[in-house]
Each structure stands twice: as C-alpha cells, then as structure tokens.
PASEBA-1860 file (N, C-alpha, C; in nm, 3 decimals):
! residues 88
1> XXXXXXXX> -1.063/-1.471/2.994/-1.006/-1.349/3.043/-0.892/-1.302/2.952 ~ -0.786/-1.363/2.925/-0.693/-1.346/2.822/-0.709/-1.399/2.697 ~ -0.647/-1.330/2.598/-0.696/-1.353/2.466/-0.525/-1.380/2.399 ~ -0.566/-1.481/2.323/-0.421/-1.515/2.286/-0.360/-1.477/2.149 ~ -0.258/-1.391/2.183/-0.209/-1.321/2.064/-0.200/-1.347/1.929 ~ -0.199/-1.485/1.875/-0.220/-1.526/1.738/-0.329/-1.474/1.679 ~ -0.455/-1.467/1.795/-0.590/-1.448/1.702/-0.585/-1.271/1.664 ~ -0.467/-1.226/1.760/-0.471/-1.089/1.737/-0.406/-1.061/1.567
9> XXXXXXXX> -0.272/-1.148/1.585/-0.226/-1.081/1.518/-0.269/-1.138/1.368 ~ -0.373/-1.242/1.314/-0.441/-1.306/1.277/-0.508/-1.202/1.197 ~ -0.607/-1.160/1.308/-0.726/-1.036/1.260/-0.624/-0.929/1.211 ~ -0.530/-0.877/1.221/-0.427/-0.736/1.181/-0.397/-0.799/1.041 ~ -0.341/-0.910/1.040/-0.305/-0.953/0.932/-0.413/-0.961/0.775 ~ -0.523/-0.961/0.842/-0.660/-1.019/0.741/-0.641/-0.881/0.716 ~ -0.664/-0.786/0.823/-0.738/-0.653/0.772/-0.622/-0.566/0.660 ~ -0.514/-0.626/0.733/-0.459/-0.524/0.623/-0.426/-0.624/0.491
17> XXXXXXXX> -0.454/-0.714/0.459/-0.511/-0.803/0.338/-0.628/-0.738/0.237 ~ -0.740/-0.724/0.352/-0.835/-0.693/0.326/-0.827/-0.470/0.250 ~ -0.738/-0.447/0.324/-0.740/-0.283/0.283/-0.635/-0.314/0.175 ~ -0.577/-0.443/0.150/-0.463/-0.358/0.015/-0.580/-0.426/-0.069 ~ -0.641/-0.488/-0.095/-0.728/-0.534/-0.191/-0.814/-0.444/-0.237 ~ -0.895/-0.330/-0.121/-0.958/-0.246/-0.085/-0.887/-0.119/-0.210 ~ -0.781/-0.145/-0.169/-0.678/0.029/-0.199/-0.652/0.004/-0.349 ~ -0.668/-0.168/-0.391/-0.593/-0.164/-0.549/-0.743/-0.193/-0.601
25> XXXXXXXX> -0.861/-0.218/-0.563/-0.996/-0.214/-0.650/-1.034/-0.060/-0.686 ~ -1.016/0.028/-0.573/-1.013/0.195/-0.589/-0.967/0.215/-0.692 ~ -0.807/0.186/-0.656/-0.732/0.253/-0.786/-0.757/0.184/-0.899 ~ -0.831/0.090/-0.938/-0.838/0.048/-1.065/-0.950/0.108/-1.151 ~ -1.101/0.139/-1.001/-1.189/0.193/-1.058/-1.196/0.333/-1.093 ~ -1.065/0.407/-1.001/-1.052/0.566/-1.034/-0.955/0.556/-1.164 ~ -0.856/0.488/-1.252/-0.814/0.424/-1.344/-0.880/0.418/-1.395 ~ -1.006/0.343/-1.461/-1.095/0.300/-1.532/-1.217/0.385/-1.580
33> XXXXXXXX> -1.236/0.519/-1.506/-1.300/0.573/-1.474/-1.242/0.738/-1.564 ~ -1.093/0.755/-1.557/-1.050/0.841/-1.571/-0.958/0.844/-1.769 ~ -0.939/0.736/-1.750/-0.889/0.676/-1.931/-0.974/0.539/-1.929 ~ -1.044/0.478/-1.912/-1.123/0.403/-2.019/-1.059/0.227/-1.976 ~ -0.963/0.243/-1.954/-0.867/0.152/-1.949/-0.683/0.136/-1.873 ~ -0.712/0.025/-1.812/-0.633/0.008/-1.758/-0.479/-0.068/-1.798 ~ -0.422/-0.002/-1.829/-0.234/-0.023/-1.876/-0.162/-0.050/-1.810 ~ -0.067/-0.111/-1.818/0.052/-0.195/-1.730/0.113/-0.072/-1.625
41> XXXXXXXX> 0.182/0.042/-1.698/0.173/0.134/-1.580/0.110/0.129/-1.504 ~ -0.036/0.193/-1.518/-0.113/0.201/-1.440/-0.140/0.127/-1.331 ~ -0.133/0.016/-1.384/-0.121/-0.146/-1.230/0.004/-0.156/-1.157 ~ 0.106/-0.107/-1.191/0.224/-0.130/-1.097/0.185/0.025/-1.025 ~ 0.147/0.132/-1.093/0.123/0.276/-0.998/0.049/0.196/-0.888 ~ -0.079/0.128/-0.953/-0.156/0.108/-0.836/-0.150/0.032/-0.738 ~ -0.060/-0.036/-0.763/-0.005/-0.171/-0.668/0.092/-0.104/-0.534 ~ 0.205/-0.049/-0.614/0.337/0.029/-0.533/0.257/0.137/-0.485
49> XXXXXXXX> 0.106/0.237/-0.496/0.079/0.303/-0.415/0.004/0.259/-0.303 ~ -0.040/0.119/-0.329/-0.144/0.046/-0.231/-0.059/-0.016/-0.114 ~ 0.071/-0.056/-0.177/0.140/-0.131/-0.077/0.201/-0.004/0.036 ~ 0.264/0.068/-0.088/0.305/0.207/0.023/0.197/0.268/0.151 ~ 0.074/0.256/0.132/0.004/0.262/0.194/-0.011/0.205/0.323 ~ -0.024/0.065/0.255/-0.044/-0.049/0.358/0.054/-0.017/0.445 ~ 0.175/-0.051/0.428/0.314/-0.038/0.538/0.314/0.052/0.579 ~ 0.293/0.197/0.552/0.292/0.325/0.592/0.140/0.296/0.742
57> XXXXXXXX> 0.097/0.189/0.695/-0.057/0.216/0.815/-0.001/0.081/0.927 ~ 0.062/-0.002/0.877/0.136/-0.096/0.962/0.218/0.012/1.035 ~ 0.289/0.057/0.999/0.398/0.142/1.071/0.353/0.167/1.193 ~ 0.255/0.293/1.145/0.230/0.381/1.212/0.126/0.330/1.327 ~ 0.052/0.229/1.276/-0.028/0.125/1.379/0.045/0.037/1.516 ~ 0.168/0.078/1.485/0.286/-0.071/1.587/0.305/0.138/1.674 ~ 0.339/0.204/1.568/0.422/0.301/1.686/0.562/0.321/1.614 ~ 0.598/0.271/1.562/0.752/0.259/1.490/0.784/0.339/1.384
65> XXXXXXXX> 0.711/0.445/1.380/0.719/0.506/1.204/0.749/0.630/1.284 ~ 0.899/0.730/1.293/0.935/0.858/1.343/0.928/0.895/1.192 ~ 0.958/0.978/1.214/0.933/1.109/1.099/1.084/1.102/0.986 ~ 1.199/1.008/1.071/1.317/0.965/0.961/1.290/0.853/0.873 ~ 1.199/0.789/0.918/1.145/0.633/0.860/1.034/0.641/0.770 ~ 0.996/0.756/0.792/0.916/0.751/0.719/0.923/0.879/0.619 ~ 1.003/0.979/0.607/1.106/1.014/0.508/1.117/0.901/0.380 ~ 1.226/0.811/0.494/1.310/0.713/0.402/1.193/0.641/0.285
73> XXXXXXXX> 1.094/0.602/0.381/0.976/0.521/0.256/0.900/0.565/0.197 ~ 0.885/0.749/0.205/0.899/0.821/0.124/0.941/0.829/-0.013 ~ 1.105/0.852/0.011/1.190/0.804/-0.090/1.230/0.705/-0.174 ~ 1.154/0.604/-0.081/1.208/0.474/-0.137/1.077/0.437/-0.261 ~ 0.962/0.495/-0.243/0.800/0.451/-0.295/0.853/0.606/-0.405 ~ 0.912/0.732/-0.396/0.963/0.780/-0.498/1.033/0.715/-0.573 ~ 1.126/0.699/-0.593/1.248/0.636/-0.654/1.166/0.524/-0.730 ~ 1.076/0.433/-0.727/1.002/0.334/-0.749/0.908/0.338/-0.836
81> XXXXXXXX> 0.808/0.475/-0.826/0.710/0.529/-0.870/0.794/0.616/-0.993 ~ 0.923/0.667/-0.954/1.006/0.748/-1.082/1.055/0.602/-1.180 ~ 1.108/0.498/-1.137/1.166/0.384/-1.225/1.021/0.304/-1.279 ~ 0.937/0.315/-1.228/0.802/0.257/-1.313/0.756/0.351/-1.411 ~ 0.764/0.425/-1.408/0.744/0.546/-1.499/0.833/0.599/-1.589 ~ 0.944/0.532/-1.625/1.034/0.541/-1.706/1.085/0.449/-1.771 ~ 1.022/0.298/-1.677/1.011/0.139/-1.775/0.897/0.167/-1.866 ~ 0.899/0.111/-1.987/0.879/0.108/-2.120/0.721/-0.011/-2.076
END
C-alpha cells in the first residue's frame, strides 16, 4: 500500500542522471554536427548548459523555483557562460 520514499527519490535521482547525460550527448552531436569538432569551449558550453537545465527541471519539479530564483540562475548560468567564453 505505501511506497517508501527512498525508492522515490532513487528513481528522480537516476532520471535526472539519465537527462543530463541525455542533454550533454545532444549537445555534443549538435556540436559535431555544426563545426566538425568538438573544442574545450564547446564542452564546458555544453556541460554548464546541461546542468543549468537539469536544476532549472529539479526546481521547478519540487515547486520551489518563483520567478526571483529563477532570475537569479539565470544570472548566475550568464555570468558563467560570459567567463567560459572569455577563458582562453
């Protein structure tokens, strides 16, 4: 009758394992697809946009993501995406 919360939070945990793996094979093949080859930029873009993702779908999956919070990680995945892009 009851189901015990580990296995829940178990399966949440896999899946969103499973979608950042999902989100950084995309971006490698739309990468690969678009220049030939894949560059160190390019893998931290695709990493910091996969993770931004991920947390952005955690968020918003719990209920906890208002429209200031998610501003902020906004800004914060800017600021990130501007300093990767200006490391050498």
């Amino acid at each position: 009758m009851f189901t015990n919360p580990l296995d829940k939070i178990a399966f949440a945990v896999g899946f969103f394992i499973v979608l950042l793996v999902f989100l950084a094979s995309l971006g490698y093949g739309i990468a690969l697809l678009q220049s030939g080859e894949v560059n160190r930029k390019s893998r931290e873009r695709i990493f910091g946009i996969s993770i931004f993702i991920v947390v952005l779908l955690m968020f918003r999956s719990v209920g906890s993501l208002s429209w200031v919070g998610g501003l902020i990680l906004l800004l914060i995945i800017g600021g990130w995406l501007f300093y990767v892009s200006r490391r050498a």
